[in-house]
N, C-alpha and C positions, 0 to 999 in steps of 0.2 A: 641687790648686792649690799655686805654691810658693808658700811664703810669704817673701815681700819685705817686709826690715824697715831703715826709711829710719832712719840714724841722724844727723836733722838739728842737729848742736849747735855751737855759734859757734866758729873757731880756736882754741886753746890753752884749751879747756874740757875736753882729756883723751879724745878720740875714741881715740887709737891705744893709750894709757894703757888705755881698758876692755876695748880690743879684745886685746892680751897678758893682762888678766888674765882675760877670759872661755875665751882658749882656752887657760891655763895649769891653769883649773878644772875644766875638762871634763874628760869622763871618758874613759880611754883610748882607748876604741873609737872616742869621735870623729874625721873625720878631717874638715882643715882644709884649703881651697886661700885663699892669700894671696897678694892682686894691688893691689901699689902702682905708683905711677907713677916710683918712682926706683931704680937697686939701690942706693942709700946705703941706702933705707930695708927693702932687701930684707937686708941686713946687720944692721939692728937688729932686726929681727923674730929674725932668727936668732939673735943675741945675746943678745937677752930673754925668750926665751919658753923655759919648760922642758921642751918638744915637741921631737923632732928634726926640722926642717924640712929639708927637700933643696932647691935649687935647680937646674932644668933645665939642663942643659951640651951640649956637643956630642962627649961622649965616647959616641958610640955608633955600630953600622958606616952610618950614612946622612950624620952630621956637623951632628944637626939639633938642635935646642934643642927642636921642638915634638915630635921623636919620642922624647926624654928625657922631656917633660912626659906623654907617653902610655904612657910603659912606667912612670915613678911612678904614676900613677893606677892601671893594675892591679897595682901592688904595694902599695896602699892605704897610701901614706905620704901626710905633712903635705908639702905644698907652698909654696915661697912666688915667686913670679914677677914679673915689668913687667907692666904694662898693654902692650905694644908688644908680647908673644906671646903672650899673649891675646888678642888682639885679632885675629892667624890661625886662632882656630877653624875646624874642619873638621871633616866628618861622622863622619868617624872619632872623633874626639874628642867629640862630642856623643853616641854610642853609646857610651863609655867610662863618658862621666858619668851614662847614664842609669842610676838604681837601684843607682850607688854609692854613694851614705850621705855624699857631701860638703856641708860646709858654705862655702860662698863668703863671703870678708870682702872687699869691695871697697873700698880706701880710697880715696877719692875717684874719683869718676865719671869715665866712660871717654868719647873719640870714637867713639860707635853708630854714630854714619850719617857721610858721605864721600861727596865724586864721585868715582865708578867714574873710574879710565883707560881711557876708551872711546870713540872716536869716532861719533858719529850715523851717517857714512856706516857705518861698522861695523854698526851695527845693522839701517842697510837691506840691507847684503849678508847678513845673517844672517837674513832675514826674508826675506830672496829666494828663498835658497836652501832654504828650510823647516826650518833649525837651529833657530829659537827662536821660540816667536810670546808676543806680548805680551796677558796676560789680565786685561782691565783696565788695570792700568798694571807689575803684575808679571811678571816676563821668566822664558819657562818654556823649559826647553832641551829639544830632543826629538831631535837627533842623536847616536846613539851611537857612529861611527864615528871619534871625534876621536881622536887622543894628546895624554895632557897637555902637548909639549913643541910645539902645531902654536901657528900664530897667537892665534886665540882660546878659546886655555886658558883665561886667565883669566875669561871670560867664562863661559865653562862651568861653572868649580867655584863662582861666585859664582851663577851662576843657576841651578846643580843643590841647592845649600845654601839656596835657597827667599828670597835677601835680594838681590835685583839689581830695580830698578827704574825702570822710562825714564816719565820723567815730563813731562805734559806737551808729548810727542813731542820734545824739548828735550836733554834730559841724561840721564846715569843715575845712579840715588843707589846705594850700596853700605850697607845697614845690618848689622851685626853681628848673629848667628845666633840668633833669638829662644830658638832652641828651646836654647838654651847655659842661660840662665836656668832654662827647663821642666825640665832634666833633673836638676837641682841639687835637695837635700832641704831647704837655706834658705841664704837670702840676706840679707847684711849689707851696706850701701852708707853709708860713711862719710863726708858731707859738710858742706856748709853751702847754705842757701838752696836745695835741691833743685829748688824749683816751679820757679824760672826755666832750672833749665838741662836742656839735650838731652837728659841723660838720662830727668827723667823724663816731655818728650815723646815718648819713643821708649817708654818702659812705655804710654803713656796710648797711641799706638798701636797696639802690639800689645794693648791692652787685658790689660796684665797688672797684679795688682791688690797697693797696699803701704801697709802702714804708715808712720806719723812717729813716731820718740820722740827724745827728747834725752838728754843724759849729765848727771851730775850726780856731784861729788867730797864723798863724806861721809867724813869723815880721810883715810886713808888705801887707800879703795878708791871703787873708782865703781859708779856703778848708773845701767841706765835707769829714766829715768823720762819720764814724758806729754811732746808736745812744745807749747811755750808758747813763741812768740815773744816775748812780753811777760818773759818771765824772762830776758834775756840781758842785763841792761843795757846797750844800744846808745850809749847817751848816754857815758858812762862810757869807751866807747872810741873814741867819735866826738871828747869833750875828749883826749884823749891826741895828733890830729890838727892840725895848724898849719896849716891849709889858707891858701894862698896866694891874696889877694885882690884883687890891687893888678892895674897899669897893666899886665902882660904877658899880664893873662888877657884883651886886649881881641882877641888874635888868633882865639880860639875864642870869638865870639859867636853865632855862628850853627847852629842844632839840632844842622844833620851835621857840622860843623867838627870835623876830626881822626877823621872815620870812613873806613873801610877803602879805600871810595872816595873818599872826601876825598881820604888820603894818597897812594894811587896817582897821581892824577892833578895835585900841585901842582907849579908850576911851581919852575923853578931859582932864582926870586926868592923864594917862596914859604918853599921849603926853609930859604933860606938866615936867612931870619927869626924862621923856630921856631927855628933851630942858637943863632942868637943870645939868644934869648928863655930857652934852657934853660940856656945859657951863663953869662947873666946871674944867673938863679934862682941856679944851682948858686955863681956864684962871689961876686958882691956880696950876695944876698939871703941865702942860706942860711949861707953860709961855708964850705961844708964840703970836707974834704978828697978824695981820690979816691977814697980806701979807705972812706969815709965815704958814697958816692953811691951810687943803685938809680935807673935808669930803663928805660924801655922803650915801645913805639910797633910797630908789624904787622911781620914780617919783610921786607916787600917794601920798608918807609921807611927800615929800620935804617941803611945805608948812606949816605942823603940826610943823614939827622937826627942821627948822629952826629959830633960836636964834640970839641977838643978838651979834656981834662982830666976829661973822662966817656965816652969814646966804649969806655972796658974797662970799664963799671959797668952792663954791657946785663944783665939779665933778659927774659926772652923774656914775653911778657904773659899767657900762660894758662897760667903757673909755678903748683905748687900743692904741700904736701907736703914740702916742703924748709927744713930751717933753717939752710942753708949763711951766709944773708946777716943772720942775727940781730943781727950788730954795726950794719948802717949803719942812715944815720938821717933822711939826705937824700934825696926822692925825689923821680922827676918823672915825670907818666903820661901822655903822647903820645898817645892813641887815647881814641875812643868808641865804644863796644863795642854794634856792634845784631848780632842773629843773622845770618849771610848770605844773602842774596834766595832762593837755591836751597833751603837749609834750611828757610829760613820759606814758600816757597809749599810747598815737601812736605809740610810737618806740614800747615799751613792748608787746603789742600787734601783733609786727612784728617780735617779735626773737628779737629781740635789746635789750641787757643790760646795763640799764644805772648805769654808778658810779656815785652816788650823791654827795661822798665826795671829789672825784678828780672833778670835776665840780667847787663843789667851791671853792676850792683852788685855783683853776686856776682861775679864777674871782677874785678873790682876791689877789693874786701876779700880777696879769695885771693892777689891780687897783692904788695897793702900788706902783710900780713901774713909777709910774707915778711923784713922788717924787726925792727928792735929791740922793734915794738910788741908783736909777739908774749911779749916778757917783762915787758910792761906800762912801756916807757919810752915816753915822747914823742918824734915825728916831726915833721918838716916834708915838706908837699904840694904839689908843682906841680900842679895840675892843669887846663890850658888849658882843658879841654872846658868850657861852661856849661852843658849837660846833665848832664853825669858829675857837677860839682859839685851839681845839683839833684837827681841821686836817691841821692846821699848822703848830702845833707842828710835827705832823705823817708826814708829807710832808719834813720835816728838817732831821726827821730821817730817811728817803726814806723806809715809812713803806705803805703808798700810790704812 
């Protein structure tokens, strides 16, 4: 069994901190794959750790970044990569890592599951023609006469890798290669709040089975220890918070206000109201300068909701890992963060219960934290949603 060990410990409690000096102590023989979600932070790994880490390139005769990742792996060096080629696992690469001795550090959790680019009628021509048949709800490919460069390539290498599934008769979900995890000797997943997010519905799926521990800083080294939610002083970073109360939060009173399909679907008066509303925050309430402002709202509103004298101070909302924007101080959070319909009937559909409201919170302290607060200065919060304000509040009083 691998053994999956969650390192659940609050932002700036020193997760990346233990994780360099756990693999600066190991012992040589160990080897290391290292998968963040930024190369800034693929550069500090490299920087700081005493390990020669390589990262994948495309100097090799194919031009591929993931055939560099496959020829380090049998050359049994330390790796350090994105989440974004890792996240092309292929069989090839799963047969690499099986019974190679690697140890996976995931800093912060990955996109598992995705809708496939596949169209339904696609699937009934491929069920027609006796390419794939659907067992249960996972898509089994039985035609060997394909080339990878015909039409439904993709669907091939996705339903040959055991993770393509039509659910529902509806859609197809794409999940990321269980068996990637299986073949690994241990795993490290470096977050916050784990239970509510995808990832560890997609463990509780595949029934793969993990520990919780936290980080804790004694002088000048860290160590895990037990994980205790009750030890993170929530309150403590919750007063650090200026949460905005007043008359503009009356446009988000209602549960789904400012959710995904809220936002899609508001009118051009609509828009025009939040623009103002953020307008206002940012310029009479807050005060703050340009260089001073963090906001952010779905990619699909960006465009609507962007205003001037903050419309360059965008953050994308499921930012995580980055302290590029440690200086500013003024935010504002556009969205209420529920999993997506499709996401949440595939787990549910599987035994999986999702928490909607730990989800978002955790979304949104990844988000904040991307500020000044992370050095322990005071913020101010826009935050329209009256939901998002209520399980933040319940997250301070570890009532989530």
């Amino acid at each position: 069994m691998t053994k999956i060990n969650i390192i659940d410990s609050i932002m700036g409690s020193g997760k990346t901190s233990w994780s360099i000096q756990y693999m600066n102590e190991a012992s040589a023989l160990e080897k290391f794959i290292y998968i963040t979600p930024y190369l800034s932070e693929v550069e500090r790994i490299r920087a700081n750790t005493e390990r020669t880490f390589f990262e994948p390139n495309n100097n090799n005769k194919d031009g591929s970044k993931m055939r560099s990742l496959k020829e380090l792996i049998v050359d049994g060096k330390d790796i350090v990569s994105t989440h974004s080629l890792f996240q092309t696992a292929d069989d090839e690469l799963i047969e690499l890592l099986t019974d190679s001795g690697y140890t996976l550090i995931l800093d912060e959790v990955m996109d598992v599951i995705d809708k496939a680019n596949v169209t339904q009628q696609d699937i009934r021509d491929l069920i027609a023609l006796g390419h794939i048949e659907v067992r249960g709800n996972r898509v089994d490919w039985l035609y060997d006469g394909y080339d990878i460069l015909a039409k439904y390539a993709d669907i091939m290498r996705l339903a040959k890798a055991g993770n393509l599934f039509y659910h529902r008769g509806r859609f197809l979900i794409w999940a990321f290669p269980p068996r990637v995890f299986e073949a690994l000797s241990n795993v490290y997943v470096m977050t916050y709040l784990f239970e509510g997010q995808l990832q560890r519905y997609y463990f509780d799926l595949f029934n793969f089975e993990y520990r919780y521990f936290a980080i804790k800083r004694m002088g000048d080294k860290y160590e895990i220890t037990d994980y205790n939610p009750h030890n993170e002083n929530r309150k403590a970073l919750y007063e650090l918070i200026n949460l905005y109360t007043g008359n503009l939060n009356d446009i988000g009173e209602l549960e789904n206000a400012f959710s995904a399909s809220y936002l899609r679907n508001m009118s051009a008066e609509k828009k025009n109201e939040v623009r103002k509303n953020i307008y206002n925050y940012f310029r009479n309430i807050s005060k703050a300068k340009s260089k001073e402002i963090l906001w952010t709202t779905i990619k699909d509103a960006k465009s609507g909701l962007s205003g001037k004298g903050y419309a360059r101070s965008f953050l994308h909302c499921n930012a995580r890992a980055t302290n590029e924007y440690q200086d500013r101080w003024s935010l504002a959070y556009a969205f209420n963060r529920y999993m997506g319909p499709m996401e949440r009937a595939f787990f549910e559909d599987h035994g999986v219960t999702v928490n909607q409201e730990l989800l978002a919170v955790s979304d949104l302290l990844q988000w904040v934290y991307r500020s000044r607060i992370r050095n322990g200065q005071p913020i101010d919060l826009y935050l329209p949603s009256k939901r998002m304000r209520r399980v933040l509040k319940q997250w301070a009083e570890n009532e989530i």
